[in-house]
C-alpha positions as semicolon CSV with decimal commas, in nm:
position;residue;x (nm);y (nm);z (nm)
1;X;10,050;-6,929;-2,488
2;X;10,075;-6,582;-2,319
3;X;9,859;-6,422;-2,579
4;X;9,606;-6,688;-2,547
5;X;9,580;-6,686;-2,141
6;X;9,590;-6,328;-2,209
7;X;9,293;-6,323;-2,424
8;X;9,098;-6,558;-2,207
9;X;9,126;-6,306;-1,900
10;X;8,976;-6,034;-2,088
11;X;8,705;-6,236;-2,194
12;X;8,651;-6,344;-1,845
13;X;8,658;-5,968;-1,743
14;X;8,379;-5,841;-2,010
15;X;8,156;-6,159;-1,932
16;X;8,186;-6,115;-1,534
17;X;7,833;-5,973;-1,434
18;X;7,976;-5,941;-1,072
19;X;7,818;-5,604;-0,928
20;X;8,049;-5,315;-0,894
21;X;8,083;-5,020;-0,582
22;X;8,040;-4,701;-0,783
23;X;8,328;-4,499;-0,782
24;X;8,470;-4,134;-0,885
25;X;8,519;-4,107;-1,299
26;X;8,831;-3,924;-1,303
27;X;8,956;-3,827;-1,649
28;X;9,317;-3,966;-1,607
29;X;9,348;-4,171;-1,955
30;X;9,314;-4,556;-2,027
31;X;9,302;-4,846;-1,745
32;X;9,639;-4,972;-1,758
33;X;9,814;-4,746;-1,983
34;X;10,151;-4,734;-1,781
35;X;10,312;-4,501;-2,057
36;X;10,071;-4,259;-2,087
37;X;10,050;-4,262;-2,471
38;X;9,706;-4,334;-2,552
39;X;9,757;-4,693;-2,704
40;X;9,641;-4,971;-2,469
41;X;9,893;-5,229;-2,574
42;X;9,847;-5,629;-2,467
43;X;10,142;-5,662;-2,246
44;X;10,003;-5,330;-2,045
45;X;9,662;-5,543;-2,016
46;X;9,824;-5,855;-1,928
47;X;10,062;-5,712;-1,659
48;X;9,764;-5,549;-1,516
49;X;9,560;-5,841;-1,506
50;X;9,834;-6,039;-1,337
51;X;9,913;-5,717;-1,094
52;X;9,524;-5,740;-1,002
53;X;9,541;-6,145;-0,927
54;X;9,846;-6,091;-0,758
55;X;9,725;-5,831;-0,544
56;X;9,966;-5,563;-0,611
57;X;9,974;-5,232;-0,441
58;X;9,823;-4,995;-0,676
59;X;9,677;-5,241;-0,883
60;X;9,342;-5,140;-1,070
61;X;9,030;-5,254;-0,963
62;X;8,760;-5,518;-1,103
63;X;8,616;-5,218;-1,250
64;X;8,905;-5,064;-1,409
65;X;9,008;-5,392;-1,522
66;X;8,705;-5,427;-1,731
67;X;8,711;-5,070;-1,865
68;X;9,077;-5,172;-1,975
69;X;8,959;-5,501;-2,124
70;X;8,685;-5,323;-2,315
71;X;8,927;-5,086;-2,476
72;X;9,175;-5,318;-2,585
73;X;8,910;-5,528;-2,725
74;X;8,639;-5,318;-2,923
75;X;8,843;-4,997;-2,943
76;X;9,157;-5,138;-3,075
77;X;9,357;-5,007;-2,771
78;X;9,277;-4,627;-2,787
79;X;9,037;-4,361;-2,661
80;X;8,734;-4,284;-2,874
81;X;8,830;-3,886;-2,939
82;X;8,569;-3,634;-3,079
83;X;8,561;-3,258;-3,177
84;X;8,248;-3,121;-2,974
85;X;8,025;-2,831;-3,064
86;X;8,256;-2,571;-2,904
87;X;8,559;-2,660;-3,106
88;X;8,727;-2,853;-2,849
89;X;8,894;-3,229;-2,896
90;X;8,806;-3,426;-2,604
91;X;8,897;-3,817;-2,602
92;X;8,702;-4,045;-2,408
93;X;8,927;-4,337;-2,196
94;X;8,653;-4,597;-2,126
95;X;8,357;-4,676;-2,186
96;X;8,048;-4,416;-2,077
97;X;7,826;-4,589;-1,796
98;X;7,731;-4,288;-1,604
99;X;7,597;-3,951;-1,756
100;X;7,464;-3,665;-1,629
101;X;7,245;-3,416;-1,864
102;X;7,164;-3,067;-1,841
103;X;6,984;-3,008;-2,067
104;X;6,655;-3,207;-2,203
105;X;6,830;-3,191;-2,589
106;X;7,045;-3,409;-2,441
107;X;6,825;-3,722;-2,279
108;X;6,625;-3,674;-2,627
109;X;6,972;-3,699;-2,813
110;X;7,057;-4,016;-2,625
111;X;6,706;-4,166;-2,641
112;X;6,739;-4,149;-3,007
113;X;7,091;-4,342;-2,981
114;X;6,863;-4,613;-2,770
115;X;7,116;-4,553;-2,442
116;X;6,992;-4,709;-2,145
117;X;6,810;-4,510;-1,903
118;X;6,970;-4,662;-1,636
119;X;7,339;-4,459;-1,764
120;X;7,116;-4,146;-1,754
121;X;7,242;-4,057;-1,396
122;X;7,154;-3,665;-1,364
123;X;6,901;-3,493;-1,547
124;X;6,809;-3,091;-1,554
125;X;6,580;-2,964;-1,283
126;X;6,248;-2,881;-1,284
127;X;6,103;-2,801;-1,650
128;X;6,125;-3,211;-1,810
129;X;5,829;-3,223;-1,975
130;X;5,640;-3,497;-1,786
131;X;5,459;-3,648;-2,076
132;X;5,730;-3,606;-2,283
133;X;6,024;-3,801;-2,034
134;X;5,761;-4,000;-1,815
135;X;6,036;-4,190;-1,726
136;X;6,268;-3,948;-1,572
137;X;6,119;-3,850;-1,252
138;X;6,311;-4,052;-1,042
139;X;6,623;-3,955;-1,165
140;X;6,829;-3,709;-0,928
141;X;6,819;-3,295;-1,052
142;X;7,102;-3,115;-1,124
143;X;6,969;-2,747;-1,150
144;X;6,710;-2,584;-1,297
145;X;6,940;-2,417;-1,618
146;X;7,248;-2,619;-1,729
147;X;7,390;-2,261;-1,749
148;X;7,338;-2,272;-1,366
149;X;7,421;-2,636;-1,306
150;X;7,483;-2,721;-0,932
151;X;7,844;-2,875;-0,981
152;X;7,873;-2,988;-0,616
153;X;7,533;-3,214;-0,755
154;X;7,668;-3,342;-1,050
155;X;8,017;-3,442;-0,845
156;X;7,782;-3,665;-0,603
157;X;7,672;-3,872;-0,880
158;X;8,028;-3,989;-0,979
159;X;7,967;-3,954;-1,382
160;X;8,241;-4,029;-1,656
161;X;8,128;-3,707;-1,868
162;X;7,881;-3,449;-1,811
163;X;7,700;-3,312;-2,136
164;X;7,690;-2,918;-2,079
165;X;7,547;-2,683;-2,360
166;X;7,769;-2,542;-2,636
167;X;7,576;-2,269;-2,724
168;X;7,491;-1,968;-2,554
169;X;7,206;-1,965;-2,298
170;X;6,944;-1,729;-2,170
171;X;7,080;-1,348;-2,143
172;X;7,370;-1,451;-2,353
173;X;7,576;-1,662;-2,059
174;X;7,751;-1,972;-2,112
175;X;7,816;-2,280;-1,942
176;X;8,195;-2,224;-1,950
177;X;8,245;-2,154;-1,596
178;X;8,077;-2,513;-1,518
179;X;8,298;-2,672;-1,758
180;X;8,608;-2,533;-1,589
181;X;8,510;-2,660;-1,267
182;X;8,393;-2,985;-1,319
183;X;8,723;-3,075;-1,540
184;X;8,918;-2,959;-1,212
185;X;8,791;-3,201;-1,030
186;X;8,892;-3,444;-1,296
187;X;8,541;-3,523;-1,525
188;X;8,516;-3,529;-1,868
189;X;8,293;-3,292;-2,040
190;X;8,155;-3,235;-2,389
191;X;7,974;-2,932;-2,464
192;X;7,673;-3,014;-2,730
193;X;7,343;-2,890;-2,763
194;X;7,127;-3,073;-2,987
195;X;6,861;-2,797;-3,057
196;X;7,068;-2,624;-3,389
197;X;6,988;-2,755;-3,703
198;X;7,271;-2,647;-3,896
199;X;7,488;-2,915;-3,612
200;X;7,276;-3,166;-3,493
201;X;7,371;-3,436;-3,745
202;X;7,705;-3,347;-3,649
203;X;7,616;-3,375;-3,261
204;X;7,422;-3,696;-3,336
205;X;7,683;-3,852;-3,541
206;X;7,984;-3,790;-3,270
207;X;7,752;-3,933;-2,958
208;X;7,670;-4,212;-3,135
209;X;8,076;-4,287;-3,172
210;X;8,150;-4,223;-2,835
211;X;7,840;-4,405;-2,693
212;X;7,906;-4,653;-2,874
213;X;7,607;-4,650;-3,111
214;X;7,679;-4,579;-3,428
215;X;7,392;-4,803;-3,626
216;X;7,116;-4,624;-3,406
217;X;7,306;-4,274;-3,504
218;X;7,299;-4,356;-3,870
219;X;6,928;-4,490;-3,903
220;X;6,810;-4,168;-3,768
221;X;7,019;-3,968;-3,935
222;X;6,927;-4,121;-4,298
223;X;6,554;-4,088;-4,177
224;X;6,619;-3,754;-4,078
225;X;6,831;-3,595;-4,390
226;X;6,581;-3,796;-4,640
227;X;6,314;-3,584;-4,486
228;X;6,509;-3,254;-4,480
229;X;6,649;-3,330;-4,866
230;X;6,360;-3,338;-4,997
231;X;6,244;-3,056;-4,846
232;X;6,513;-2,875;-4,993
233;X;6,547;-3,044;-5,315
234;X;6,217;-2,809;-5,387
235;X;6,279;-2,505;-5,203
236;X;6,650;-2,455;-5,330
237;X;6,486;-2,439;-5,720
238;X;6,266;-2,141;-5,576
239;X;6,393;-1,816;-5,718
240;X;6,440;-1,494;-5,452
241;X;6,147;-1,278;-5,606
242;X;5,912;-1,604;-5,529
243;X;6,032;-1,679;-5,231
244;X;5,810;-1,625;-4,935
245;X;5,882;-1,315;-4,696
246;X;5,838;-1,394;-4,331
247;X;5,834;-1,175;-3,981
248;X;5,956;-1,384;-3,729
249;X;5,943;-1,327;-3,340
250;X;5,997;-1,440;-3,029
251;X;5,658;-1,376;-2,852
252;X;5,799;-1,484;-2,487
253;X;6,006;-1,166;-2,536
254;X;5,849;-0,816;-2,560
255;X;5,666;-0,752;-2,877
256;X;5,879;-0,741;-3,196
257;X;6,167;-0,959;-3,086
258;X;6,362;-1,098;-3,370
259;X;6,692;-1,333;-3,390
260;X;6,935;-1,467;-3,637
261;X;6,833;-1,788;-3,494
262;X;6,544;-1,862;-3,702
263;X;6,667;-1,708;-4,060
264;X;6,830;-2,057;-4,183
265;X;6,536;-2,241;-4,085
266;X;6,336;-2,008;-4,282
267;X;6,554;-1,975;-4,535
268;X;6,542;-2,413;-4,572
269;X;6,145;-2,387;-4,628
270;X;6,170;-2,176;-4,869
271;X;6,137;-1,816;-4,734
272;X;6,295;-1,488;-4,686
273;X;6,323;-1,364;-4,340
274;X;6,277;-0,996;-4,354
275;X;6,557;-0,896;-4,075
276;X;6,732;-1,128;-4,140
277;X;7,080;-1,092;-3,982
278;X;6,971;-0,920;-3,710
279;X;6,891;-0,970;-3,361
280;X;6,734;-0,663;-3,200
281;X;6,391;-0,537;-3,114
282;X;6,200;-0,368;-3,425
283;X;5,857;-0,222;-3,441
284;X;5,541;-0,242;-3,636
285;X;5,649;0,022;-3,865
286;X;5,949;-0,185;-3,963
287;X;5,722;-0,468;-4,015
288;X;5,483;-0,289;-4,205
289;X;5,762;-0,118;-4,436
290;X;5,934;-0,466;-4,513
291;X;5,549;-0,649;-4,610
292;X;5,561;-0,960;-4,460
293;X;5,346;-1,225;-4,642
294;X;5,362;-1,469;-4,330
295;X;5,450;-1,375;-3,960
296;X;5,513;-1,673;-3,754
297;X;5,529;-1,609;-3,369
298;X;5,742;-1,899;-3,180
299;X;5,619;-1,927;-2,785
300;X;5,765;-2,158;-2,484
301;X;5,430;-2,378;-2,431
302;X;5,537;-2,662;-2,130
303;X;5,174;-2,837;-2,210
304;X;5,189;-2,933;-2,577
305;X;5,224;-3,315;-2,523
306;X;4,947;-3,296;-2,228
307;X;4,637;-3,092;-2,446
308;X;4,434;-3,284;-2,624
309;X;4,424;-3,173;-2,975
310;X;4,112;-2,941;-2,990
311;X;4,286;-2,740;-2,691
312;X;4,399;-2,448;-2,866
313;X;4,251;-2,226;-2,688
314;X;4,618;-2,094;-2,569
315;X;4,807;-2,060;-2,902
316;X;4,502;-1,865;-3,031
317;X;4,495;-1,624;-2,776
318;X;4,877;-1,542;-2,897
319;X;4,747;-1,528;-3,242
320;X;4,474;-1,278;-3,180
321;X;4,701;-1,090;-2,942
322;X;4,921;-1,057;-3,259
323;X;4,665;-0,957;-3,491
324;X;4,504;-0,744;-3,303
325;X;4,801;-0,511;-3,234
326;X;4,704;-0,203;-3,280
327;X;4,994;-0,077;-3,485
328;X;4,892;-0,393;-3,762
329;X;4,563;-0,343;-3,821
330;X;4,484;-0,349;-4,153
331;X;4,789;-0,457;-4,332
332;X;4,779;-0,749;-4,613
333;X;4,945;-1,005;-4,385
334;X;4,674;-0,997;-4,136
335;X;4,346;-0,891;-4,339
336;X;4,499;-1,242;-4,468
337;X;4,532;-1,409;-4,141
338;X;4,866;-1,552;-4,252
339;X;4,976;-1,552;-3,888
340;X;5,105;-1,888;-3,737
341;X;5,182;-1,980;-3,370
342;X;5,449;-2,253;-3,279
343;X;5,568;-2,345;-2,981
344;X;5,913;-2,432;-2,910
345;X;5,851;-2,821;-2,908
346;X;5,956;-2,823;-3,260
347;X;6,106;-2,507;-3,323
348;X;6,501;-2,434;-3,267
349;X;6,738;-2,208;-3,082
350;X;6,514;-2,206;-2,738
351;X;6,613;-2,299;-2,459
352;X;6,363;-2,553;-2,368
353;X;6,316;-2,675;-2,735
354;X;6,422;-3,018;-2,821
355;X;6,569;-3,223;-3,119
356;X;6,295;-3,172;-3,331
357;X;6,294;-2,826;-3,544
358;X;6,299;-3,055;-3,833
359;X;5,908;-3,107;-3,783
360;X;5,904;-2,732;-3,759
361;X;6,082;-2,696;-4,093
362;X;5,824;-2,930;-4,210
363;X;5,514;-2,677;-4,134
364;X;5,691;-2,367;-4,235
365;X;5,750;-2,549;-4,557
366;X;5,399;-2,619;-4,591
367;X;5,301;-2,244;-4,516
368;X;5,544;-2,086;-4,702
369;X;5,476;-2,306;-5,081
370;X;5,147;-2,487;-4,959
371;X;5,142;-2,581;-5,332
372;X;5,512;-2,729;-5,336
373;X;5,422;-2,953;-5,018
374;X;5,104;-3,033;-5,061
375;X;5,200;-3,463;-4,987
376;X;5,430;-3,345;-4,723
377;X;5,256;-3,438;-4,349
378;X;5,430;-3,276;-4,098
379;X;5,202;-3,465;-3,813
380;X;5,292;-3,827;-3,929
381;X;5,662;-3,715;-3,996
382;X;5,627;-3,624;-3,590
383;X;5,412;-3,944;-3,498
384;X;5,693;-4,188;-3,659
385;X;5,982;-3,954;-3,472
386;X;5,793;-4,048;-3,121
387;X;5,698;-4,420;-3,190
388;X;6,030;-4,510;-3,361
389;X;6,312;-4,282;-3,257
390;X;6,170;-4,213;-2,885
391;X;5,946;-4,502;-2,731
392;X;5,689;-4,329;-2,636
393;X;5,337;-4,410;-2,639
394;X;5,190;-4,041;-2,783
395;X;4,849;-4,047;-2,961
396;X;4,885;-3,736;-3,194
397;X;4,577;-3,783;-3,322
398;X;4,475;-3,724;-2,965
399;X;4,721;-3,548;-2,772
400;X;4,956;-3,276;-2,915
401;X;4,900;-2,900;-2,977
402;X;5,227;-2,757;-3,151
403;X;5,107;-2,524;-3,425
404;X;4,821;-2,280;-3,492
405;X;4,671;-2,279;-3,700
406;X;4,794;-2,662;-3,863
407;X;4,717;-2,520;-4,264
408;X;4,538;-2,210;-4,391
409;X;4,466;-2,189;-4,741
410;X;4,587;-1,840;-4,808
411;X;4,481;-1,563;-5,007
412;X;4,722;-1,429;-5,279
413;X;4,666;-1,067;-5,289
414;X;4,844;-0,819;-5,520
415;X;5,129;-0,599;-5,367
């Protein structure tokens, strides 16, 4: 009989649709857990159900009741626990209802988990793409940088977990002193990015737990690796002397910026980044010594989603700016005009990129072995990812410049 009326009250609890006063998310452990030893047992439930009805000073709330009844119920008694991008375990008590994102990786992430906008309760300042997260701008900001995240902001809004970046941001700084202050004050943070290819599975696979989502996680995560193995299904049989040699750059940064960033991207279409390892600025010498066969220029573009498609006026003044420098004239690469211009929309490692370098792995692929990939369409691959995976209503037929130019049939020439 007890387990019975106990069952019925938490059923009565999860059903109840009676509106709840928001209040602080402090990371103390599971509603109800007298003990203290993460394991939500059904007397603990039951005698704070009955402490609740009764009254009881220090009782839980309606709220925490149904938190408590939630956990017992779909998460067997025990907090959802994850290991986040930097290397720490953090276990979530109850379920999320209020998150606050600082960084636009992260509303992308949790758009392609389907999570409700209305959970979405913080959201980084000033550079959302408007076309891209229409639906955003009446969300409150929380800074312009989540490496410079106002934390007296994101305490007003009362979230159970903050997402902060894992990896470094611009100039190299982190978002560890954030961290450190918002978990003082009792919230639970996870530190994920979203934006590295060699994680974002990973990432993906771990929000979807503790979100609760896991069917949404795995559908795009089997679209996504079907696409990326079969990409490198082809370019792993490619031996080194025919794989493709690429200069890569940062054009945002002064001329001749390279990373380490971009080499395993490369590397996955097929091609041989010519510093790779190394993140420094080089010169044209260096460039012209090593004999790039592609050079590939990645540039922070806020308008892509906003030009119509013929507007490339922009990414081909950074091509010609490239081409014409005057210590590359006349090399192979660019009597060629094997140079290509994407913008961070779907490239990785930038700090206003997204979750979508796998439709930039997609065009390198088809630069690098245009023969290899010659049925692969990076376009539609990007269509289906904004339709299916993020709702929105994007004509790329239309509207869209990412790349430039899309395909150039190149011009083997002997070296």
């Amino acid at each position: 009989m007890k387990k019975m009326l106990s069952y019925l009250l938490v059923m009565v609890l999860l059903v109840s649709c009676v509106p709840l006063a928001i209040t602080p998310a402090l990371a103390v452990g599971i509603p109800g857990d007298t003990d203290e030893d993460d394991e939500l047992t059904e007397a603990e439930l039951t005698s704070a159900i009955l402490s609740y009805m009764l009254g009881e000073e220090g009782a839980l709330d309606l709220n925490e009741l149904r938190d408590a009844a939630h956990v017992y119920v779909y998460w067997d008694g025990e907090p959802r626990t994850i290991t986040d991008s930097a290397d720490r375990e953090v276990k979530i008590c109850k379920p999320i209802k209020r998150v606050v994102c600082t960084l636009s990786h992260h509303i992308e992430a949790l758009r392609i988990l389907k999570v409700s906008k209305d959970k979405i309760v913080g959201v980084p300042s000033g550079y959302l793409d408007p076309y891209f997260f229409p639906e955003f701008d009446d969300v409150p900001g929380i800074g312009h940088l989540a490496w410079e995240a106002d934390v007296e902001a994101i305490l007003a809004l009362y979230p159970d977990v903050v997402l902060l970046p894992a990896a470094p941001g611009p100039f190299e700084t982190t978002a560890d002193e954030e961290q450190e202050l918002l978990e003082d004050a009792g919230l639970t943070v996870l530190r994920l990015t979203f934006n590295q290819p060699e994680i974002f599975t990973e990432e993906l696979e771990n929000s979807g737990y503790i979100f609760e989502k896991e069917e949404e996680a795995e559908e795009f995560i089997n679209w996504h690796d079907d696409i990326l193995n079969s990409i490198v299904e082809k370019t792993s049989e490619i031996p080194d002397d025919n794989k493709t040699k690429v200069y890569s750059e940062y054009y945002t940064y002064p001329p001749y910026t390279v990373t380490t960033a971009d080499d395993d991207i490369i590397a996955t279409a097929g091609g041989k980044d010519i510093f790779e390892g190394l993140n420094a600025e080089v010169s044209a010498e260096k460039v012209i010594f090593e004999d790039p066969e592609i050079i590939i220029s990645a540039v922070y573009r806020e308008e892509g989603y906003g030009l119509d498609t013929d507007d490339t006026a922009a990414l081909e003044e950074v091509r010609d700016d490239v081409m014409s420098r005057e210590g590359l004239q006349g090399i192979q690469v660019v009597e060629t005009e094997s140079v290509y211009i994407i913008t961070s929309h779907v490239w990785t490692y930038l700090p206003y990129s997204g979750c979508r370098p796998l439709i930039g792995l997609c065009y390198l692929a088809k630069w690098f072995h245009p023969e290899l990939f010659e049925d692969l369409d990076p376009k539609a691959i990007h269509q289906e990812y904004l339709t299916r995976f993020q709702g929105l209503d994007i004509d790329l037929d239309e509207r869209g410049v990412f790349v430039y130019p899309e395909q150039k049939k190149r011009r083997k020439y002997e070296r």
